[in-house]
C-alpha positions as CSV (number, residue, x, y, z in Angstrom):
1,X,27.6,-22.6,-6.6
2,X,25.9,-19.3,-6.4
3,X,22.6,-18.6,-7.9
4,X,21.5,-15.5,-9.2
5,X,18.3,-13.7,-7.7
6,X,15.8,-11.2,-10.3
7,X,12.5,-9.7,-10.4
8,X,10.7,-10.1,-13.5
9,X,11.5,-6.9,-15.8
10,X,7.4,-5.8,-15.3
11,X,7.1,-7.3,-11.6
12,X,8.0,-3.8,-10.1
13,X,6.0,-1.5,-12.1
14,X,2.5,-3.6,-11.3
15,X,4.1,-3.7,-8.0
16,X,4.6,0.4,-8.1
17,X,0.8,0.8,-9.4
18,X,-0.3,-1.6,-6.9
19,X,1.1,0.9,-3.9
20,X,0.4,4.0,-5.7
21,X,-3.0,2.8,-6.2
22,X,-3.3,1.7,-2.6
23,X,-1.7,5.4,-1.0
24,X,-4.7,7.3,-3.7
25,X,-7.1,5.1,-1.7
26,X,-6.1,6.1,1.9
27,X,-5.7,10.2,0.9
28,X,-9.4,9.7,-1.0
29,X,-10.6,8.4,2.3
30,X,-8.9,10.8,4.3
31,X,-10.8,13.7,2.0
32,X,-13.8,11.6,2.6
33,X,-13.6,11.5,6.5
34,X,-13.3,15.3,6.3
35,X,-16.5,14.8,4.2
36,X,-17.7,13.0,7.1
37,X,-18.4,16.4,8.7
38,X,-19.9,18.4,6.4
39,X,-21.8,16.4,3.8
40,X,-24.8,14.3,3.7
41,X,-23.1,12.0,0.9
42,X,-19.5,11.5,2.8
43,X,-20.9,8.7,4.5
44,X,-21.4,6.7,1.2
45,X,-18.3,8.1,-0.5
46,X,-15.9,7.1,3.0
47,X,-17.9,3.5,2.7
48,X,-17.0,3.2,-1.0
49,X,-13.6,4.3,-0.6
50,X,-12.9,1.7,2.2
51,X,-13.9,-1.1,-0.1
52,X,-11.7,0.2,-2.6
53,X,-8.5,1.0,-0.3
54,X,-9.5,-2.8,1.2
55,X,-9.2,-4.2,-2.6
56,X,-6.2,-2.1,-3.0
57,X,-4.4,-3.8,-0.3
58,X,-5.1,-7.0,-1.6
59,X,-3.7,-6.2,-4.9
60,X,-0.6,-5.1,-3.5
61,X,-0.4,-8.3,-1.4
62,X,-1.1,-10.1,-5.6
63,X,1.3,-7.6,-6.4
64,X,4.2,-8.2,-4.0
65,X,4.0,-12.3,-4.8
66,X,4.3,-11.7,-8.7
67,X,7.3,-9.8,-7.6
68,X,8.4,-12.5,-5.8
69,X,7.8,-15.5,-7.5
70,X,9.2,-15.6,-11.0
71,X,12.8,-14.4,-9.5
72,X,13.1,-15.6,-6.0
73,X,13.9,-12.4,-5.0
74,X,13.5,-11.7,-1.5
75,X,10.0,-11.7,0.3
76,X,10.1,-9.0,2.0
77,X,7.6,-7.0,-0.2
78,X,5.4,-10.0,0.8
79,X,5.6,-9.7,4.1
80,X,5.2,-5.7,4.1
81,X,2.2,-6.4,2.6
82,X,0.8,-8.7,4.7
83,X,1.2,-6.2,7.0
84,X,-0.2,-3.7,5.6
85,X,-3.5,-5.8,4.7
86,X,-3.4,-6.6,8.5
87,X,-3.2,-3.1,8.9
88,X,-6.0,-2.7,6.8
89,X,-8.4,-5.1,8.4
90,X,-7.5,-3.5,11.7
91,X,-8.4,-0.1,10.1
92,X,-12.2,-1.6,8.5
93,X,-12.8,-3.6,11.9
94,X,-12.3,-0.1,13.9
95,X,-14.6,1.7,11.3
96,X,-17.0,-0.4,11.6
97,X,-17.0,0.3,15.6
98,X,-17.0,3.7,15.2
99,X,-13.7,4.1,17.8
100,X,-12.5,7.1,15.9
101,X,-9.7,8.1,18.4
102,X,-8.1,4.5,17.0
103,X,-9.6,4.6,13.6
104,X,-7.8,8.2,12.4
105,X,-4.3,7.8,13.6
106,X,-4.2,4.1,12.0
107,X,-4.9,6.0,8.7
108,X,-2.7,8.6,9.4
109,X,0.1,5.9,10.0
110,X,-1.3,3.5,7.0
111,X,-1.0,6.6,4.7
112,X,2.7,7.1,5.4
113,X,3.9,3.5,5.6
114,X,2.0,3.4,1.9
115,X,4.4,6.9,1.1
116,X,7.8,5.0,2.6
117,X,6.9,1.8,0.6
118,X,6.3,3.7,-3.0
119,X,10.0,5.0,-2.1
120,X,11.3,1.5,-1.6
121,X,10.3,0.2,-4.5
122,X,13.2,-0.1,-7.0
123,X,13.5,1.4,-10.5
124,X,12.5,-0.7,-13.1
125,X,14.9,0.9,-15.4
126,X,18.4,-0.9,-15.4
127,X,19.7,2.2,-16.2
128,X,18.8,4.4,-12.8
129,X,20.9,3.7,-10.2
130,X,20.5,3.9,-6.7
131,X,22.5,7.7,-5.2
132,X,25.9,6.9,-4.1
133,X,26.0,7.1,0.0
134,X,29.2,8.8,1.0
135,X,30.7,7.7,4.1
């Protein structure tokens, strides 16, 4: 007997906020580092911004298992976020070190795996489909 695998009707949408609030997080810090430079408050705002873009990660991690749970779908959102929060902890720990030749490439890369996972997400409308691939 086969079973039938759904997300929750609103499970993608807080899951599409979660990301979209996570990549505003990463390009505020990445204004802030510029900051960095030229300011005497870019300090506090790139601190700030880190505990924000931290918390943002976590909610997409809370995000990704509401997703997940109520349907069965697959974990794989789960997992991505993991990552990412991994990423994220990596990305704080080498902050805090001040090793920026590691530090500002991570973000670099944090801020366009956050851009390729805000594509993945699917449409929450039934109604959009997915573009037809041609072979």
């Amino acid at each position: 007997m086969a079973t039938r695998t759904t997300t929750a009707p609103g499970g993608s949408t807080f899951l599409r906020v979660a990301i979209f609030a996570q990549t505003a997080a990463i390009l505020f810090q990445a204004v802030t580092a510029g900051l960095l430079l030229s300011s005497s408050h870019g300090e506090v705002l790139h601190s700030v911004g880190a505990r924000v873009m931290y918390a943002a990660s976590m909610l997409y991690v809370l995000a990704a298992i509401l997703a997940w749970r109520p349907g069965g779908a697959s974990p794989r959102p789960v997992l991505h976020a993991s990552g990412f929060l991994a990423l994220a902890s990596a990305q704080v720990i080498l902050g805090i070190a001040h090793k920026p030749a590691l530090h500002v490439p991570l973000g670099v890369l944090m801020f366009g795996l956050s851009m390729l996972a805000l594509g993945h997400v699917p449409a929450t409308d039934p109604r959009v489909k997915p573009p037809r691939r041609t072979p």
